[in-house]
Backbone as CSV, one residue per row, in Angstrom:
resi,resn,N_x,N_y,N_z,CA_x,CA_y,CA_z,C_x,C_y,C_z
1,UNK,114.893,114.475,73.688,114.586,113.308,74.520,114.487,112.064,73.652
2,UNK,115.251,111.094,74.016,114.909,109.944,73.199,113.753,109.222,73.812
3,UNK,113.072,108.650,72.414,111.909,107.784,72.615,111.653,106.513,72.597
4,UNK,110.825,106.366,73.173,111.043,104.568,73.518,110.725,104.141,75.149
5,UNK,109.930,103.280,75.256,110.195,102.576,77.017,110.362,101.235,76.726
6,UNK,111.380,101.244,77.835,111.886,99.381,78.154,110.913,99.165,78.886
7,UNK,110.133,97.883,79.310,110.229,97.428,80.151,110.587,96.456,80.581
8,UNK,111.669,95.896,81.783,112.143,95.874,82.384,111.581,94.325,82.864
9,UNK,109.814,94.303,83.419,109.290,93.426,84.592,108.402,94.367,84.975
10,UNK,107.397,93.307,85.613,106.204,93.585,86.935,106.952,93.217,88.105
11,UNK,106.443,93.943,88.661,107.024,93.275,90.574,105.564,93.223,91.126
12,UNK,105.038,92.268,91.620,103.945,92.163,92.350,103.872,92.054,93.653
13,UNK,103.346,93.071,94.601,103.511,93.173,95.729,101.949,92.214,96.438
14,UNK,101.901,91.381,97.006,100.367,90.855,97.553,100.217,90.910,98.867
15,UNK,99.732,91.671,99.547,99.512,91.763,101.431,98.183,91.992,101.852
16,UNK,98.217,92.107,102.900,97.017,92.570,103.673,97.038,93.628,104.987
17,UNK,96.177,93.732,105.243,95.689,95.103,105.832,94.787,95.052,106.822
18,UNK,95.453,94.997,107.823,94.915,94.537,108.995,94.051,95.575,110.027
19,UNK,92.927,96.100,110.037,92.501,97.008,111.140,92.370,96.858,112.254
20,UNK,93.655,97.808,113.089,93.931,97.603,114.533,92.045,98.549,115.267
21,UNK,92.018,99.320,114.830,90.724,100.377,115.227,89.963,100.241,113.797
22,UNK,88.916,101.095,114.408,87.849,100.750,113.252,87.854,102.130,112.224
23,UNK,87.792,101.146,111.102,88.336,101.863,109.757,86.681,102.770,108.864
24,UNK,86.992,103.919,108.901,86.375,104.891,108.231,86.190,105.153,107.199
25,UNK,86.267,104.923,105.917,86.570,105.698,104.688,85.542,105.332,103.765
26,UNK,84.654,106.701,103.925,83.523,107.090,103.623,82.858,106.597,102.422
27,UNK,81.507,106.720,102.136,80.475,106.334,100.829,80.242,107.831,100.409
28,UNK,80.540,108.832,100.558,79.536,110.086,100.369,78.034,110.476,101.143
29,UNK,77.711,111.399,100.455,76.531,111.956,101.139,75.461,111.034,100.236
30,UNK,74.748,110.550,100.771,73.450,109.515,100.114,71.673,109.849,100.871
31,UNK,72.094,110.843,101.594,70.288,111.198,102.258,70.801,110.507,103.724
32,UNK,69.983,111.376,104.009,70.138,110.616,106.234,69.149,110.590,106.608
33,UNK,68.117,109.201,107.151,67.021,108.833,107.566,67.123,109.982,108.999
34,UNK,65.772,110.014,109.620,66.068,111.005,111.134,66.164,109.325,111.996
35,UNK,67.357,109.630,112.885,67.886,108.786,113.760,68.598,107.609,112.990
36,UNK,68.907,107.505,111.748,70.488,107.193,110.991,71.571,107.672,111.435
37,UNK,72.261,106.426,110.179,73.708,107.070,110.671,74.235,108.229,109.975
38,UNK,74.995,109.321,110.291,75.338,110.487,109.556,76.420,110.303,108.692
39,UNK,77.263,109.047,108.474,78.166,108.781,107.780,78.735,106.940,107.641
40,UNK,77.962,106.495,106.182,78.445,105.303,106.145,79.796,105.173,105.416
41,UNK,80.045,103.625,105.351,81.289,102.939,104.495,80.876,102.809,103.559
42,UNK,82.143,102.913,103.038,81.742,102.215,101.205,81.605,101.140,101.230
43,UNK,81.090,100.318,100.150,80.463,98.760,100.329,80.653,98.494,98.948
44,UNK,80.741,97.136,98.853,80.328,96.378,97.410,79.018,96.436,96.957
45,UNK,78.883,97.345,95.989,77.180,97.557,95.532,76.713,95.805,95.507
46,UNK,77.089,94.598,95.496,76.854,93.413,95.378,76.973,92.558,96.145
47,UNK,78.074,92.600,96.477,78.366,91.806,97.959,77.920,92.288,99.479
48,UNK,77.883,93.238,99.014,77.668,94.768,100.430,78.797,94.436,101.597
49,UNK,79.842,93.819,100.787,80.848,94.115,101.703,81.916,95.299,101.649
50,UNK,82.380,95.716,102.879,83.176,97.198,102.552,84.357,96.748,102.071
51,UNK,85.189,97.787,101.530,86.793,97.247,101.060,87.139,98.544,100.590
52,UNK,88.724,98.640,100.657,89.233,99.957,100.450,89.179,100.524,99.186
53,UNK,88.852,101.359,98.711,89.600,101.954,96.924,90.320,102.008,97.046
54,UNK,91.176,101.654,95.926,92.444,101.880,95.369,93.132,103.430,95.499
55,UNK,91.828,104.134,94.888,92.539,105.873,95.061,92.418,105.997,96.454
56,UNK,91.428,105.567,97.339,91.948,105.897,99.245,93.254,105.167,99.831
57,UNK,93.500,104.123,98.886,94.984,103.429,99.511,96.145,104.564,98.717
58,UNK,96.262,104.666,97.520,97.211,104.915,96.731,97.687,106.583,97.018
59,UNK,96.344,107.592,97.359,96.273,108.642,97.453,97.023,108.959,98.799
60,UNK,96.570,107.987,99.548,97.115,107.992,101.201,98.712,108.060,101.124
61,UNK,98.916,106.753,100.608,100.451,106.575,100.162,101.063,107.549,99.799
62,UNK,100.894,108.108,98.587,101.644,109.207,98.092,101.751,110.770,98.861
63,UNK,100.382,111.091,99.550,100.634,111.966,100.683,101.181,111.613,101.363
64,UNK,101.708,110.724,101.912,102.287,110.689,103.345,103.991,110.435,102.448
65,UNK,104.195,109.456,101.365,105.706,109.600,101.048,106.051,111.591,100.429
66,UNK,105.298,112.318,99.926,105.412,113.523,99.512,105.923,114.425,100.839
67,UNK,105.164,114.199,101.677,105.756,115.195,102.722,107.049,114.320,103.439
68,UNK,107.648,113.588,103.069,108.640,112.888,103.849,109.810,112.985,103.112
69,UNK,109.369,113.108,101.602,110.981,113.189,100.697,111.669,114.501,100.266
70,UNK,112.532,114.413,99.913,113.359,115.676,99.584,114.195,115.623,98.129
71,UNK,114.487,116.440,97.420,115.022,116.257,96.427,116.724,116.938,96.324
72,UNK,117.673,116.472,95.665,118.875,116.476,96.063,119.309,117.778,95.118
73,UNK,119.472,119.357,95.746,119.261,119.890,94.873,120.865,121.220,95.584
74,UNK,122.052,121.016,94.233,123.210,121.694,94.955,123.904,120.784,95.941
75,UNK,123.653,119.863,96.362,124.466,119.062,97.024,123.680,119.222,98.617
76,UNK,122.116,119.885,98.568,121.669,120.002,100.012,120.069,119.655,99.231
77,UNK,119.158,119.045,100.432,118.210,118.610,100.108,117.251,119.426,100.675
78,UNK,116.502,119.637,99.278,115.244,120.748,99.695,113.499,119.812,99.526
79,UNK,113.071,120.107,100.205,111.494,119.487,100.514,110.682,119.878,99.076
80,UNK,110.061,118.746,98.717,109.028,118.758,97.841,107.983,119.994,98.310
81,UNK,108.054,120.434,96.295,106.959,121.754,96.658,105.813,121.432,96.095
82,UNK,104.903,121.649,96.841,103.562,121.187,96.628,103.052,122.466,95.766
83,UNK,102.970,122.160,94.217,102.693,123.026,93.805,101.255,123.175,92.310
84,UNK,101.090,121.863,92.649,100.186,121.818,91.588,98.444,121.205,92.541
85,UNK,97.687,122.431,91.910,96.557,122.782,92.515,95.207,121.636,91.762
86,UNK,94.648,121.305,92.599,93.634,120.342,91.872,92.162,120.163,92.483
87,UNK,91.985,121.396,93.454,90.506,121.216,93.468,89.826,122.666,93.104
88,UNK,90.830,123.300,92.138,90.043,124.419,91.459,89.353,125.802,92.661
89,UNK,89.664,125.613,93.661,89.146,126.460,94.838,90.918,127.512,95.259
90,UNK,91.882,126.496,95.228,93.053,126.984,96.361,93.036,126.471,97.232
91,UNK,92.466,125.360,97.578,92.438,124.641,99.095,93.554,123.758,99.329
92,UNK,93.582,122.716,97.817,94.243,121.443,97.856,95.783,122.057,96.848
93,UNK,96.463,121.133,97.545,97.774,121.151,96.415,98.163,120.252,96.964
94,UNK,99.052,119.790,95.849,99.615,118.282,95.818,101.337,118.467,95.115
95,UNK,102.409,117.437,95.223,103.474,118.101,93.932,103.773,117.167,93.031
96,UNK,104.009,117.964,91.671,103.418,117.380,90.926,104.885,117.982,90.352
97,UNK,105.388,117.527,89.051,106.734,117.985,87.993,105.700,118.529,86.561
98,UNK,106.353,119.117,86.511,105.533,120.158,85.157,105.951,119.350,83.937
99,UNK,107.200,119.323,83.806,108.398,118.621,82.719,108.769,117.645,82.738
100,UNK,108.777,116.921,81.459,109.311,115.083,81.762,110.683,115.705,81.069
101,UNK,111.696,115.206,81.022,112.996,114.801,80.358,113.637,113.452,80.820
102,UNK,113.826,112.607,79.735,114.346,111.344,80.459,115.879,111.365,80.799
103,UNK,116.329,112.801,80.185,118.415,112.526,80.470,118.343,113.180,81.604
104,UNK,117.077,113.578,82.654,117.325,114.178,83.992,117.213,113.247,84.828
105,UNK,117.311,113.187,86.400,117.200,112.692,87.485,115.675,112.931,87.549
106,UNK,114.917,111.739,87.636,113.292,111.996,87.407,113.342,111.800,89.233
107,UNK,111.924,112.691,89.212,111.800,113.357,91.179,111.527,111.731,91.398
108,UNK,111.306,111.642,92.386,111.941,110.065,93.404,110.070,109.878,93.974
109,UNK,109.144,111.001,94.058,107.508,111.081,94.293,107.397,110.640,92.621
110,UNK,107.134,111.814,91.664,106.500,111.480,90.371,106.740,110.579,89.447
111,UNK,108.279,109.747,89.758,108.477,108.147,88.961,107.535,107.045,89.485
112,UNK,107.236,107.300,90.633,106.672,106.125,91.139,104.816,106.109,91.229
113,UNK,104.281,107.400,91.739,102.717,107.727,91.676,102.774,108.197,89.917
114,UNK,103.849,109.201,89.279,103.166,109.451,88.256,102.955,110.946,88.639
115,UNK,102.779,112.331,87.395,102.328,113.366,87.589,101.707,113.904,86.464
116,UNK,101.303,114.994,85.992,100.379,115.542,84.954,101.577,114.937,84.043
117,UNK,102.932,115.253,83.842,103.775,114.416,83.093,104.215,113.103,83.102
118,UNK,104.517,112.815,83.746,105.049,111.259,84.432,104.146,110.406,84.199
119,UNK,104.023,109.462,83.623,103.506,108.388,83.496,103.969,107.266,84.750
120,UNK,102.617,106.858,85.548,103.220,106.005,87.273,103.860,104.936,87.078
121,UNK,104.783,105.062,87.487,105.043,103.648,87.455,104.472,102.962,88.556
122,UNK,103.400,102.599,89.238,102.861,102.066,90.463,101.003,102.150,89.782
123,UNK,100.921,100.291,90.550,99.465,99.942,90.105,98.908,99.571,91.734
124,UNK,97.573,100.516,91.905,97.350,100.057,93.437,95.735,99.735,92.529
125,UNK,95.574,98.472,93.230,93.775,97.971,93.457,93.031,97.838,95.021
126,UNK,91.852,98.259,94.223,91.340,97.672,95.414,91.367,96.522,96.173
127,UNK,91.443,96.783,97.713,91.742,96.125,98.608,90.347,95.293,99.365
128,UNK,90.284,93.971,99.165,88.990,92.950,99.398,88.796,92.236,100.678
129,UNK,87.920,92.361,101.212,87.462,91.857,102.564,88.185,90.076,102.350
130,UNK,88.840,89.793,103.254,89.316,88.638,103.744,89.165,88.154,105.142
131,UNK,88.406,86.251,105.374,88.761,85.739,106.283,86.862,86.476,106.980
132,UNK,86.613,85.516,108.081,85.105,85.671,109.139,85.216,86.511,110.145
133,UNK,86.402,87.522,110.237,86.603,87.867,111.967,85.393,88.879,111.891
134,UNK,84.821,89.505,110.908,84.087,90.300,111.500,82.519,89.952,110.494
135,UNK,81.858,88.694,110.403,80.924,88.371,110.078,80.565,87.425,111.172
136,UNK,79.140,87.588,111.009,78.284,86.416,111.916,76.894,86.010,111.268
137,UNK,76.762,84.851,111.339,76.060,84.361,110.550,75.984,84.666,109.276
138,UNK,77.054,84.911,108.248,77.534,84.915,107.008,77.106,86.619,106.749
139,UNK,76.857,87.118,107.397,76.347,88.864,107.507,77.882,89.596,107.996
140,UNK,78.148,90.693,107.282,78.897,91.551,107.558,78.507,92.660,108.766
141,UNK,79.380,92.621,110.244,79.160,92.988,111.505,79.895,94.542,111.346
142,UNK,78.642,95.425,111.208,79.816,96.755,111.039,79.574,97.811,112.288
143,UNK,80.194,98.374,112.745,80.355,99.299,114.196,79.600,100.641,113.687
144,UNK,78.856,100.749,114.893,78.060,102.737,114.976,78.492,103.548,115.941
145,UNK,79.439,103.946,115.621,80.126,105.443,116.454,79.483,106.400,116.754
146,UNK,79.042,106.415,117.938,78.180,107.574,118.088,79.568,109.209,119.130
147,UNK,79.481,110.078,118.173,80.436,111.208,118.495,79.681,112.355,118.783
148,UNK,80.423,113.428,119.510,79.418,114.391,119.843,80.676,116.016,119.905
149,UNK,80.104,116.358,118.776,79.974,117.910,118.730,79.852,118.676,120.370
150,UNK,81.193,119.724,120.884,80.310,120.605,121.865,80.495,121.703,121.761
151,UNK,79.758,122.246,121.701,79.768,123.972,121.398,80.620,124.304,122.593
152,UNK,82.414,125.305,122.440,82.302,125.655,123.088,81.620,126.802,123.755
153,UNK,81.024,127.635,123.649,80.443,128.922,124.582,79.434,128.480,125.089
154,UNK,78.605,127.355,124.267,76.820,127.209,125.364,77.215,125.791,125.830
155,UNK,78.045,124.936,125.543,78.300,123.497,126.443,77.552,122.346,125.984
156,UNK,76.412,123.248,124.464,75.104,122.317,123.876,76.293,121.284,122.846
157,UNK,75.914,120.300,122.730,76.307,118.646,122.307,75.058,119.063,120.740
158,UNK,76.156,118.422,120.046,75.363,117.711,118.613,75.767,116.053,118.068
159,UNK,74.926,115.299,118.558,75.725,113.837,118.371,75.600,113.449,116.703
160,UNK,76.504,112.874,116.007,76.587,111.885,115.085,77.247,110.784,115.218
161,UNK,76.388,109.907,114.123,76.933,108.598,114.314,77.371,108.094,113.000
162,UNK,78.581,107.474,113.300,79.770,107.059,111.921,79.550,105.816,112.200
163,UNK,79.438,105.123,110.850,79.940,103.404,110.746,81.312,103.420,110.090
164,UNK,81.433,102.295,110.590,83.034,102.196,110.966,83.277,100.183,110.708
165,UNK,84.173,99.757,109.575,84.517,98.559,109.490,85.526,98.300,110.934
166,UNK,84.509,97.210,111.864,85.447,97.103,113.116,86.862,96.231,113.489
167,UNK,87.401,96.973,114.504,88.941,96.113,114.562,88.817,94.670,114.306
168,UNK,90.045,93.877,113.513,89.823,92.642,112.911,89.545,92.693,111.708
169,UNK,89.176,93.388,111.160,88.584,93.173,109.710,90.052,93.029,108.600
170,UNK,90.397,92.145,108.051,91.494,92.452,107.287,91.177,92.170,105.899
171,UNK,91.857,93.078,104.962,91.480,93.408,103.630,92.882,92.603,102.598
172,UNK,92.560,92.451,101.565,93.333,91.612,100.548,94.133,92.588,99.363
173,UNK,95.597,93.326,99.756,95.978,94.254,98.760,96.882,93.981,98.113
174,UNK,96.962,94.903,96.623,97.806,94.250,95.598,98.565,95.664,95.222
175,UNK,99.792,95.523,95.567,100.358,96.694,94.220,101.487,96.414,93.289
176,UNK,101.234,96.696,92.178,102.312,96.526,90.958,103.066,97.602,90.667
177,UNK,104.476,97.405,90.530,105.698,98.175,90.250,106.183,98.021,89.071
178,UNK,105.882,98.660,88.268,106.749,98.839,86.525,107.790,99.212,86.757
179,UNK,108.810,98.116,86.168,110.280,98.795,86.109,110.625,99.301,85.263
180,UNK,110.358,100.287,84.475,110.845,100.417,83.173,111.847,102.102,83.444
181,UNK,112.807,102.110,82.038,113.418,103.135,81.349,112.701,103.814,80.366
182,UNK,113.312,104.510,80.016,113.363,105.719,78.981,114.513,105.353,77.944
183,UNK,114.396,105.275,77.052,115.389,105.511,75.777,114.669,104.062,74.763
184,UNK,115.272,104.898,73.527,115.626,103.667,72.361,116.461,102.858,72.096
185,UNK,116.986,102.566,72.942,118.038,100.955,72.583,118.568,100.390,74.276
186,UNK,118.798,99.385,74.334,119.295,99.414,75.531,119.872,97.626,75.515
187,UNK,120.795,97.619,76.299,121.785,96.069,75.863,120.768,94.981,77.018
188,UNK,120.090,94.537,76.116,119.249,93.423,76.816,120.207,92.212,77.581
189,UNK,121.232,91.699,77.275,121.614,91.105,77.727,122.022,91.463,79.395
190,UNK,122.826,92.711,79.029,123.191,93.754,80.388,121.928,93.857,81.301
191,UNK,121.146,94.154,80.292,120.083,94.392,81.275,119.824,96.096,81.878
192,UNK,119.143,96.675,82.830,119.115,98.032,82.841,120.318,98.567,83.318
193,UNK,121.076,99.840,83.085,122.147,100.478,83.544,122.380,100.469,85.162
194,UNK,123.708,101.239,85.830,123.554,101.352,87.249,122.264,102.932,87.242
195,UNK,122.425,103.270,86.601,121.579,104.378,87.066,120.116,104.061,87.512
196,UNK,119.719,102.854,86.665,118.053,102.558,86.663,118.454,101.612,87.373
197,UNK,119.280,100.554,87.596,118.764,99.529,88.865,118.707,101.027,90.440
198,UNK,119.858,101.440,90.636,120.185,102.330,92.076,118.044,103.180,91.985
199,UNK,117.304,103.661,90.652,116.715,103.987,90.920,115.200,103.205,91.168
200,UNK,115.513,101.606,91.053,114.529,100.890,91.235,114.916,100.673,92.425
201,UNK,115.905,100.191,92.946,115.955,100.143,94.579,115.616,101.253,95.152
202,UNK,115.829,102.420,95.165,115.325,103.550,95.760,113.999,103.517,95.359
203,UNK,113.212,103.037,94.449,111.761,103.117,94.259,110.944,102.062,95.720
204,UNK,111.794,101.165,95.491,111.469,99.950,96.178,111.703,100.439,97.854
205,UNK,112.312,100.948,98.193,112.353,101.424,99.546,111.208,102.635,99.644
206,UNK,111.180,103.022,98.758,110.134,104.310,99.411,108.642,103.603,99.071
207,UNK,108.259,102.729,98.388,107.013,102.029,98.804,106.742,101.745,100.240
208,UNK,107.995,100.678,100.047,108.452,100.326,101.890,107.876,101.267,102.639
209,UNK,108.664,102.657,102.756,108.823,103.444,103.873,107.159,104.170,103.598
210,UNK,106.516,104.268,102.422,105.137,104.864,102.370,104.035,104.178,103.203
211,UNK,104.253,102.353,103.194,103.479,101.523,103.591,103.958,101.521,104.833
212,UNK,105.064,101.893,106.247,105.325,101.947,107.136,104.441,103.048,107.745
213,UNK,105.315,104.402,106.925,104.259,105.905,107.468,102.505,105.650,107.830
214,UNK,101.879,104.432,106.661,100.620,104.184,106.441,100.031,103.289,107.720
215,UNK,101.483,102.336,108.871,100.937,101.986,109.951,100.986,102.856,111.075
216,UNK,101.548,104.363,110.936,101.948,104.966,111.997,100.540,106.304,111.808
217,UNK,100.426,106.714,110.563,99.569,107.747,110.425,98.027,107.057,110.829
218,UNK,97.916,106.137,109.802,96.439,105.724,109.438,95.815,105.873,108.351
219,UNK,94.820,105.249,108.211,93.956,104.753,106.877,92.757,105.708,106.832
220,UNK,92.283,106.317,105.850,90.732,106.957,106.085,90.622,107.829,106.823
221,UNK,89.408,108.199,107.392,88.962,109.570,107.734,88.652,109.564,109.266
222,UNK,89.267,110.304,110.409,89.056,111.035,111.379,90.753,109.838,112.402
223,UNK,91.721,109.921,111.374,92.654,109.082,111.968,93.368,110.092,113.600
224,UNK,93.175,111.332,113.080,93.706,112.041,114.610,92.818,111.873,115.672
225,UNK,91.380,110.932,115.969,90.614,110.600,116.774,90.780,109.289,116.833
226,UNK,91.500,108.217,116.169,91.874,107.088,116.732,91.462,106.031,115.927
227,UNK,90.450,106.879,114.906,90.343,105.184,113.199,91.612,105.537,112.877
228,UNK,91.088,104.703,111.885,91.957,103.826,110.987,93.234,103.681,111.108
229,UNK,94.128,102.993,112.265,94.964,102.297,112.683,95.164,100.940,112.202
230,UNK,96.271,100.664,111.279,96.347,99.395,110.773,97.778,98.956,110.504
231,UNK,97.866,97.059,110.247,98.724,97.072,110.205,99.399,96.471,108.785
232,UNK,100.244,96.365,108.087,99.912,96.410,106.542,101.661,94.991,106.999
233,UNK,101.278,93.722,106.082,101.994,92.293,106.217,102.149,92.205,104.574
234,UNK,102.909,92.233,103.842,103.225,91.665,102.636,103.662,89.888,102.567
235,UNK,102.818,89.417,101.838,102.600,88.340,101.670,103.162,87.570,100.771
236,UNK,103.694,88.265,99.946,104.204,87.273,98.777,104.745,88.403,97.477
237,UNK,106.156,88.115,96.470,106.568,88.740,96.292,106.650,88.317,94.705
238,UNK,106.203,88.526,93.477,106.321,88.259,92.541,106.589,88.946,90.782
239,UNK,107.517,88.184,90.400,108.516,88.963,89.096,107.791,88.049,88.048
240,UNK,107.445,89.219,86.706,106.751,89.100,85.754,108.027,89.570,85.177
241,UNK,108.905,88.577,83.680,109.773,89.312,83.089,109.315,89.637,82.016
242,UNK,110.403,90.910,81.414,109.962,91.209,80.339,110.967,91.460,79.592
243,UNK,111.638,92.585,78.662,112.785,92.732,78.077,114.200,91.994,79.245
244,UNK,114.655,91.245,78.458,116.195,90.766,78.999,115.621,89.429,80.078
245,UNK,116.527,89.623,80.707,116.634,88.655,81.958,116.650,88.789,83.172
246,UNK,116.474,90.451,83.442,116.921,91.238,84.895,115.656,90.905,85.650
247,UNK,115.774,90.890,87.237,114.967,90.434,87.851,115.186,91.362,89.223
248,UNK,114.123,91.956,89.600,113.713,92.849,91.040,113.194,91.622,92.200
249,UNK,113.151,90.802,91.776,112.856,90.065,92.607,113.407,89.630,94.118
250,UNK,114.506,89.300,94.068,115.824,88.783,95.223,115.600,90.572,95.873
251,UNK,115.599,91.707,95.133,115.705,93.057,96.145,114.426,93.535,96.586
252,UNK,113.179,93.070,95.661,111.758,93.143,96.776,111.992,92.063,98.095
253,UNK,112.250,90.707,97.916,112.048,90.169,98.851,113.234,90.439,100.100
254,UNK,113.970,91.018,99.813,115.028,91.383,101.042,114.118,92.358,101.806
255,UNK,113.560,93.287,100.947,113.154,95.064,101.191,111.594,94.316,102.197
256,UNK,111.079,93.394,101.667,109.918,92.599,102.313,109.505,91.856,103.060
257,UNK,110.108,90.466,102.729,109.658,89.261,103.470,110.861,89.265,104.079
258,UNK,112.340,88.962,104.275,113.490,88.789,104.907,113.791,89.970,105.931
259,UNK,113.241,91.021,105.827,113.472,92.354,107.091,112.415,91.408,107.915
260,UNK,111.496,91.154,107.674,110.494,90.897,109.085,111.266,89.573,109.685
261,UNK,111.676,88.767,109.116,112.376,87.483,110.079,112.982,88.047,111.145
């Protein structure tokens, strides 16, 4: 394997995140007063405003592009195997590439999240409360879901109550795209080969299509009951250069801002 990484550029993706229903995604277990709520939001230990993690946006993403892609294998495409185990029980699996080689076709999931080998090319941050729709009197207005458990055989009810950041609330998100290669030399002037531009556009669409799946599935926890419904607007599209002169720029903003016109 030759050694060495180009890089290429940043691509900076800047949007927001709009909650159509009220968004879930939990603080942990912290003690439950009697007649509390049984499940809060995460919050700014400082601001005490809620806002997404990065690993609940990024993690989301990559599950939902993993079960959607396929890898081109014999001239017929076979489904990603979820094969690398990570909560030490057998419960969870995720897929992951065992082997880096850079003279192969790197999987089209682990170039972009990254795997026990793969180094990501993809930077997700946390996502920041934007705009008054859901404050009053400079206080953050958050929703109590009250849900109810029913046994079926005795018909007996167990209620809990979830807080929930309510519809309106829109959040401030950022993700960065490393363009880089593999190898030791490469003609700066040229700029990256056809092989690595065809695989930055294909990178660049399956963000796309991850952040689409992400308005159809949902955000956070209990989305098959009707949270976290949202709608995700990219805002602005920006190229950081670096080796050469090549620029992702003109093919984020087609893939971005010019589809929605």
């Amino acid at each position: 394997m030759e050694k060495g990484k180009i890089l290429w550029g940043l691509l900076k993706l800047e949007g927001t995140i709009e909650c159509l229903t009220g968004l879930h995604i939990g603080a942990g277990p912290d003690g439950i007063e009697l007649g509390g709520v049984d499940a809060q939001v995460i919050k700014h230990p400082v601001s005490y405003e809620p806002y997404i993690p990065a690993t609940s946006l990024r993690g989301r993403l990559r599950a939902l592009l993993e079960k959607s892609l396929a890898l081109e294998t014999d001239d017929k495409k076979t489904p990603l195997e979820s094969n690398y185990q990570v909560d030490g029980e057998g419960k969870i699996f995720i897929h992951a590439c065992k082997t880096f080689d850079s003279s192969q076709k790197l999987c089209p999931l682990c170039r972009v999240f990254g795997s026990t080998s793969y180094p990501s090319a993809l930077i997700v941050r946390d996502a920041r409360l934007v705009g008054d729709e859901i404050k009053k009197d400079a206080l953050i207005v958050y929703e109590i879901k009250t849900e109810s458990a029913v046994d079926r055989l005795t018909s007996a009810s167990v209620a809990r109550a979830i807080e929930r950041v309510p519809a309106g609330a829109r959040f401030l998100f950022e993700i960065v795209y490393r363009a880089e290669t593999y190898g030791g030399s490469a003609d700066l002037v040229a700029g990256p080969n056809d092989d690595d531009k065809k695989r930055f556009k294909e990178d660049i669409e399956n963000i796309k299509r991850a952040l689409k799946f992400l308005e159809i599935e949902g955000l956070g926890a209990h989305t098959s009951r009707g949270y976290g419904q949202v709608r995700t607007t990219i805002k602005s599209v920006e190229w950081t250069k670096g080796a050469g002169e090549f620029s992702l720029k003109d093919e984020a903003e087609r893939a971005f801002l010019r589809a929605a016109e």
